[in-house]
Structures are given as structure tokens and as C-alpha cells.
C-alpha positions as CSV (number, residue, x, y, z in Angstrom):
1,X,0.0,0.0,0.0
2,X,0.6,3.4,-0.1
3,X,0.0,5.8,2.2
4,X,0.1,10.1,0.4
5,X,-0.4,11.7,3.7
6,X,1.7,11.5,7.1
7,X,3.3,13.5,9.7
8,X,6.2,11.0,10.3
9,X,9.0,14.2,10.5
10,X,9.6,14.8,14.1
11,X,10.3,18.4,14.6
12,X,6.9,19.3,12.7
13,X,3.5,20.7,13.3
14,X,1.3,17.1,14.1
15,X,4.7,15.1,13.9
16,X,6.5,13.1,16.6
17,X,8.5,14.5,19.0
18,X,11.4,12.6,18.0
19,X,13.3,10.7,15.5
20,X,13.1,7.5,17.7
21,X,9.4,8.3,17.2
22,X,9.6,8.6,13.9
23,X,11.2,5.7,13.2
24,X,8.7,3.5,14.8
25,X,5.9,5.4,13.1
26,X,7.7,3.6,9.9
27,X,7.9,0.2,11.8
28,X,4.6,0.4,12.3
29,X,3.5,1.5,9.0
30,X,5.8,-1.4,7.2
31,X,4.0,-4.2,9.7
32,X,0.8,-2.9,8.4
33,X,1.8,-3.6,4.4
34,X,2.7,0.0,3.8
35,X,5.0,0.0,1.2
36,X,5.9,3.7,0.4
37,X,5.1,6.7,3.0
38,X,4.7,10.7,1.3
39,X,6.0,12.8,4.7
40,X,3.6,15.8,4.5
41,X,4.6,18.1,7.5
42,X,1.4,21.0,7.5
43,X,2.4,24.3,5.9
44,X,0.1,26.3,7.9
45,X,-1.9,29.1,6.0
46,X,0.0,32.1,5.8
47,X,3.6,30.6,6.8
48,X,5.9,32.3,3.4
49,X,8.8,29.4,4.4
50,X,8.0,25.3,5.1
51,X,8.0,24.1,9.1
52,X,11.4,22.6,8.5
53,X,13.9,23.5,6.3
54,X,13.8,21.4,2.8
55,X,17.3,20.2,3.0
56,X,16.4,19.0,7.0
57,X,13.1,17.3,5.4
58,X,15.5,15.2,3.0
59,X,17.9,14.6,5.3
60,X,15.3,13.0,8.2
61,X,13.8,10.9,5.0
62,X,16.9,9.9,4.2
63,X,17.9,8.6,7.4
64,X,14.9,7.1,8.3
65,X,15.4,5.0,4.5
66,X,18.7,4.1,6.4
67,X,17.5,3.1,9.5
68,X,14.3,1.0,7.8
69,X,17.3,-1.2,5.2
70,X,14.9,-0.2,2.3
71,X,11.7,-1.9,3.4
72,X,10.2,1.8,3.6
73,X,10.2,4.3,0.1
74,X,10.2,7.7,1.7
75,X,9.2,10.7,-0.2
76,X,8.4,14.2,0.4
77,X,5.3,16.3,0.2
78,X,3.3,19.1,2.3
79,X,0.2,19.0,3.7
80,X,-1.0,22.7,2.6
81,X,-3.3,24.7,4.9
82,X,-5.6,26.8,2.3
83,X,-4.7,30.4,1.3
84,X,-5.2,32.9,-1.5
85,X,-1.2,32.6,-1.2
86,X,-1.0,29.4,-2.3
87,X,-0.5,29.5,-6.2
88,X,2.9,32.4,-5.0
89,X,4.0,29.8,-3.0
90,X,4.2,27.0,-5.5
91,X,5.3,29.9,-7.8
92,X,8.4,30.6,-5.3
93,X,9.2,27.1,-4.2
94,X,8.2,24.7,-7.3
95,X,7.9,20.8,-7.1
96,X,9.1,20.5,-3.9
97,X,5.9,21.6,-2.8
98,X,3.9,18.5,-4.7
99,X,3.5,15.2,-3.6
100,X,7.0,13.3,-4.5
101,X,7.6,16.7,-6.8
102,X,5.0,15.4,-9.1
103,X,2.0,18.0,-10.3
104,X,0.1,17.3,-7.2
105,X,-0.3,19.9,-4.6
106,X,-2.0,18.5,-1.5
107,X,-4.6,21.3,0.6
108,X,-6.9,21.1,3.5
109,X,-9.9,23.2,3.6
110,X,-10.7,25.1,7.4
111,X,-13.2,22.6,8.7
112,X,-16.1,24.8,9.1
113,X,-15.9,27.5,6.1
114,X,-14.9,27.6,2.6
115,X,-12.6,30.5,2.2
116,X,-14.4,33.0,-0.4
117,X,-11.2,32.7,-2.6
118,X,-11.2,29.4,-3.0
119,X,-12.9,28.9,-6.3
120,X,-10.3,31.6,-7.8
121,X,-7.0,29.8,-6.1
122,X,-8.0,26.6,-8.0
123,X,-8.2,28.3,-11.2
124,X,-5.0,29.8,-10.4
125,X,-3.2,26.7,-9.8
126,X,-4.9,24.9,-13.0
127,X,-3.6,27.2,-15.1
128,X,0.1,27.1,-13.3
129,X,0.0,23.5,-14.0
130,X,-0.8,21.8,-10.6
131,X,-3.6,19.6,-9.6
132,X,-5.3,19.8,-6.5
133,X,-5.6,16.6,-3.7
134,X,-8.2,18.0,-1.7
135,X,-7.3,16.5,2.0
136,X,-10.1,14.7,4.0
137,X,-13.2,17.1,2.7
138,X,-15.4,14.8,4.7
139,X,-14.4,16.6,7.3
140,X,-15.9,20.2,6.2
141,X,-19.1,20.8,7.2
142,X,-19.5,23.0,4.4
143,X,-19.2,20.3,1.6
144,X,-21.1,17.9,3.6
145,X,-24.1,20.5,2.9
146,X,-23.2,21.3,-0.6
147,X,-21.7,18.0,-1.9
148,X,-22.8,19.0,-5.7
149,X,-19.7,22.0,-5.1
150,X,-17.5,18.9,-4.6
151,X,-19.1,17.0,-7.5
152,X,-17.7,20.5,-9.5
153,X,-14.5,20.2,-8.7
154,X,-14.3,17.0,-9.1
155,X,-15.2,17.1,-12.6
156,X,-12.7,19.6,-13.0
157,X,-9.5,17.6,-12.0
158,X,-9.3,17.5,-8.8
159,X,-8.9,14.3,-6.4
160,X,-10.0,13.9,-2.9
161,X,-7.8,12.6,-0.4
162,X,-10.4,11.1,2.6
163,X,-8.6,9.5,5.9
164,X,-8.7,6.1,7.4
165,X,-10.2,7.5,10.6
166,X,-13.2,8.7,8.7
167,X,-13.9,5.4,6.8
168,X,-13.3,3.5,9.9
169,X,-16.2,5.9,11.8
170,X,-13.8,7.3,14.5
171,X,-15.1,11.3,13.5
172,X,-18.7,9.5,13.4
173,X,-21.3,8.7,11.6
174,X,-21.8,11.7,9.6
175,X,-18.5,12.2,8.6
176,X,-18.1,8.3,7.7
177,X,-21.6,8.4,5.8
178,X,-19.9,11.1,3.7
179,X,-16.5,9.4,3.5
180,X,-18.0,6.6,1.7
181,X,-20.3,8.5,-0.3
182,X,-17.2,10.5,-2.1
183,X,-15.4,7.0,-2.2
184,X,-17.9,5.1,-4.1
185,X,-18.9,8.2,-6.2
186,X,-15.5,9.4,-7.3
187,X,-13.8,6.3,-7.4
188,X,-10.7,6.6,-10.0
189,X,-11.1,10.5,-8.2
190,X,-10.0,9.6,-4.8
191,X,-7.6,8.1,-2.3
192,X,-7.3,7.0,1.4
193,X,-4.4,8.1,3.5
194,X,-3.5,7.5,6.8
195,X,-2.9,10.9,8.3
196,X,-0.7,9.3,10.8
197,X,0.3,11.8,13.6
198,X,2.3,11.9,16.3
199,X,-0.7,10.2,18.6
200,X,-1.0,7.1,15.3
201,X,-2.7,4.3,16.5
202,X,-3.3,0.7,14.7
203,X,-7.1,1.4,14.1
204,X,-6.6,3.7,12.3
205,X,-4.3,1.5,10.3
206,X,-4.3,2.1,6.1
207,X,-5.0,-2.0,6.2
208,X,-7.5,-1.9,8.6
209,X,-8.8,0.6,6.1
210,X,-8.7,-1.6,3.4
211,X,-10.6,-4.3,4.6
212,X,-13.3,-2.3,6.0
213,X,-13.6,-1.0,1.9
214,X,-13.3,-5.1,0.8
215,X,-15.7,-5.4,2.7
216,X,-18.2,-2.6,1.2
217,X,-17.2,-2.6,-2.3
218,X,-14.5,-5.8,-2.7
219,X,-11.1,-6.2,-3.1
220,X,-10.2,-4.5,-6.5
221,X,-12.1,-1.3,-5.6
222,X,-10.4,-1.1,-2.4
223,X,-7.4,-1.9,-3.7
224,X,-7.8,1.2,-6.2
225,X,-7.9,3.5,-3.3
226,X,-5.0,2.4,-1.3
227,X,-2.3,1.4,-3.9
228,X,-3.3,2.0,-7.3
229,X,-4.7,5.8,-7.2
230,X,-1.8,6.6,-4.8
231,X,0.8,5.2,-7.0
232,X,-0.6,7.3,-10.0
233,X,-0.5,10.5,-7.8
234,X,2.9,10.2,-7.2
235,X,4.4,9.5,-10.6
236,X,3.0,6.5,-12.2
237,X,1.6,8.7,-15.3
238,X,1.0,5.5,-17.6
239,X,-1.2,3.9,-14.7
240,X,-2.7,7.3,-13.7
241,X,-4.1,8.1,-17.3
242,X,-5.8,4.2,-17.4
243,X,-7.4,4.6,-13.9
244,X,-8.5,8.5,-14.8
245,X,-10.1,7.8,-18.5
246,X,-12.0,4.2,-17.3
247,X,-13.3,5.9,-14.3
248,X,-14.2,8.9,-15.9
249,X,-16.9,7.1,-19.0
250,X,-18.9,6.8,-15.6
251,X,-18.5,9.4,-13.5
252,X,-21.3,11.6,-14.6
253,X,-24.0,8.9,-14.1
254,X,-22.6,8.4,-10.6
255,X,-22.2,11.9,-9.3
256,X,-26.1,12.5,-10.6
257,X,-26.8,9.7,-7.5
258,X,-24.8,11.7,-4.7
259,X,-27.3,12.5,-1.8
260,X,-26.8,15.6,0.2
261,X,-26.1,14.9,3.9
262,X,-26.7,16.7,6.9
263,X,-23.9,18.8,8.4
264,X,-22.3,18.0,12.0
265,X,-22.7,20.8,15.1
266,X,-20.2,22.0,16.9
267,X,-17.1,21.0,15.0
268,X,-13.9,22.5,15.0
């Protein structure tokens, strides 16, 4: 499996406190089947500069490949925080932003808004070249009212990024209701991630995740969230293009089905 979102860096916003830390939050992932981790430390909205140098980024992935003997493939990405400053800093900075330096830029949404600029910083980065992964949007209350805003951008090139947690009900029923909605709707459109943290636990395990979706959908389908999407996302262009264009004949019919759900109260 592969696993596009985790706070494995120690010395990061949501990341472990140290590198021993670290380096059993890879143990743990390679005991669960994960094959190749994405470290995204969160870039919070309106930092100019990352939460750890670039060159200290590589060097912690490096030696955590090291200290794993090549059972782990260790790349880098950033877990974005929305802002209308987003498309400068991709601008400014480049690939190193994207998901494994690919075209991907991954951003998280506040959880009880959508930013009035939003609409506009998509455009912005469309035209710049980079693709939005839109990080656990299950979790804003916002799209859980409006998913036909979702269904949009969607159909627009986007791909949504939903966590284990939510598919596994730990946020609750709403949220999971909602997680499994987007998944079945946009599949080819969407992946699962960890969004391991400095608190992981098992449960919330990518291969606990992916037998909870066998379970729902089957084995192939689940198996397209949690290996094959990812592995597109971060550089597999030939398998990327196949699982976009067959999941995209369909995609129409299926969003015309998506239900609105209710919002949660008193999130944060």
C-alpha cells in the first residue's frame, strides 16, 4: 500500500517529538503492508517558508530509509493549509511543494468555512500546472451541505484525499456516511491516507482501512484506493491516465446519484 499523507517528521507541526518516534511510526506502518510513505509536514496558511527546512526534510527521509534497510520508500510532500497565497508559493518554491515533486499539490480546507477565494486559487493553480488533492473534505461541514460544489470540482480535475479515521467511523457517523459516499462516487477521483500523527494508532491503520472497503465494495475497488490511485499521484503517469479515463466514462452517471447529507454541530 501506499499511504500520500503522514506527519512521520519529528520536529513538525502534528509530527512526533522525536526521530526514535519517527522511526517506529515507519515500523509500524511497514507491519501494516505499507510500502511507500509521502512525509507531509502541514504548511500552515500564511507561513511564506516550510516548518522545517527542505534540506532537514531530505535529510530526516533519508535517514529514516537508512534506519528501515529499504523496506520503507520515503518521499516528500506538504500538507498545505488553504490560502489565497497558495498558487505564490508553488510559484516561489516549485515541485518541492507537490506530492513526490509530481504536479500534485496537497490542501486542506478550514473545517467549518470555505474560504471565499477558494474557487479563484483553483483556477489559479490549473492554469500554473498543478492539480489539486483535496485533503479529508469529509471533514468540512460545508461540503457535507453542498456535496454537488465537490461534485464540480471533481469534474474539474481534482482528487480527494479522505482518511482512514473517517472510513473507519472514529469522526462518526456523519462524517463516515460522507467518506463513503465521495469514495464510491469518485472512485478513479479519490484516495485514502493514513494521516498518521504523532498520537497514530493501529485502528486507524491504512489495512484496517482496506478491509473495512473489501468489505463494502471488494477487493479491486479497495485496492484502487489504497495502492493504485496513490501510485498514480505520485508518478505512475501511464497507470494514472488508465485509472483516470476508465473511471471517468462513468462518473457523470454516478455523481447525478450523490445524496446531500446533513452537516455536524459544533465542530472544529
Amino acid at each position: 500500500m501506499i499511504d500520500i499523507r503522514s506527519h512521520i517528521l519529528d520536529g513538525t507541526p502534528c509530527g512526533p517529538d522525536s526521530f526514535a518516534e519517527s522511526l517506529e511510526m515507519c515500523r509500524l506502518a511497514i507491519a501494516d503492508g505499507v510500502k511507500t510513505i509521502v512525509a507531509t509536514p502541514r504548511w500552515e496558511a500564511g507561513c511564506a517558508e516550510p516548518p522545517l527546512p527542505f534540506d532537514e526534510c531530505l535529510c530526516k527521509l533519508k535517514r529514516l530509509a537508512a534506519e528501515t534497510h529499504g523496506a520503507l520508500s520515503l518521499k516528500l510532500g506538504f500538507a498545505l493549509q488553504f490560502s489565497p497565497e497558495l498558487p505564490g508559493l508553488v510559484e516561489r518554491h516549485g515541485s518541492i511543494l507537490t506530492l513526490a515533486g509530481k504536479r500534485h499539490l496537497l490542501v486542506s480546507l478550514p473545517s467549518v468555512e470555505l474560504p471565499t477565494e477558494v474557487e479563484g486559487v483553483w483556477k489559479s493553480l490549473a492554469r500554473g500546472g498543478v492539480s489539486v488533492v483535496l485533503s479529508h473534505p469529509e471533514c468540512n461541514t460545508v461540503l457535507r451541505r453542498d456535496p454537488i460544489r465537490l461534485t464540480r470540482w471533481v469534474s474539474g480535475g481534482m482528487t480527494l484525499q479522505v482518511d482512514a479515521a473517517s472510513v473507519l467511523g472514529t469522526h462518526g457517523r456523519e462524517v463516515q456516511r460522507f467518506a463513503l459516499e465521495c469514495i464510491r462516487k469518485f472512485e478513479g477521483h479519490a484516495v485514502v491516507a493514513s494521516n498518521a500523527r504523532r498520537s497514530y494508532h493501529q485502528r486507524h491503520s491504512l489495512s484496517s482501512t482496506h478491509k473495512e472497503l473489501s468489505g463494502r465494495m471488494g477487493t479491486r475497488q479497495a485496492r484502487s484506493f489504497t495502492r493504485e490511485m496513490p501510485a498514480a499521484l505520485i508518478g505512475d503517469s501511464v497507470r494514472y491516465s488508465s485509472v483516470r479515463s476508465s473511471s471517468t466514462r462513468g462518473l457523470a452517471s454516478r455523481l447525478r446519484s450523490f445524496s446531500p447529507v446533513k452537516a455536524l454541530t459544533g465542530e472544529s
